[in-house]
N, C-alpha and C positions, 0 to 999 in steps of 0.2 A: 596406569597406577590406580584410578578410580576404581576401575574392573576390579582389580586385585583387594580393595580394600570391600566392595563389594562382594567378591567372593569369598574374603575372609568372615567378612561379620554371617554371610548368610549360614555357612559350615558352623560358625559360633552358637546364632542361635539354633540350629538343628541338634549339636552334641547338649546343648542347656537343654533343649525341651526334651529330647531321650533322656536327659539325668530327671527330668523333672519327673516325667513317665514312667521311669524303671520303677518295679515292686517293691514295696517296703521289706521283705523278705532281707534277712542280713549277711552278706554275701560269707562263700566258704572262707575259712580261715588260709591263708597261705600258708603255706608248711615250711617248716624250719631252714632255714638256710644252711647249708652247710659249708663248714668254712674247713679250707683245703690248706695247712699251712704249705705256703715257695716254699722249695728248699733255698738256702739261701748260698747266693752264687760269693766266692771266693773275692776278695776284693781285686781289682783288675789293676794290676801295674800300669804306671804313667806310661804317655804314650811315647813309644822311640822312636825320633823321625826316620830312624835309618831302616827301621820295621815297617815305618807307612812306604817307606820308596821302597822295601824290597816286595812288598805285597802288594804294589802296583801291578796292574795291566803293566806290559811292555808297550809303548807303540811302533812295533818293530813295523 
């Protein structure tokens, strides 16, 4: 458990000192998200048990 807490803080401070050291430079803008509308699925009929047994596996 030690180990792991020591290898977390060490990754920690490595990803902090790369942020600290990255360029001032202001990073590229991300580009627009596109937003895909679902189509929007039918609403699903309650479930009929006699539907769950016929759509069983058999276990013949």
């Amino acid at each position: 458990m030690t180990q792991w807490l020591g290898y977390l803080g060490a990754v920690g401070l490595i990803m902090v000192g790369a942020g600290l050291n990255a360029p001032a430079e202001p990073a590229e803008p991300a580009p627009e998200p596109v937003v895909v509308a679902a189509p929007v699925a039918p609403p699903t009929p309650a479930m009929d048990p006699s539907a769950a047994q016929n759509n069983a596996p058999s276990g013949g």
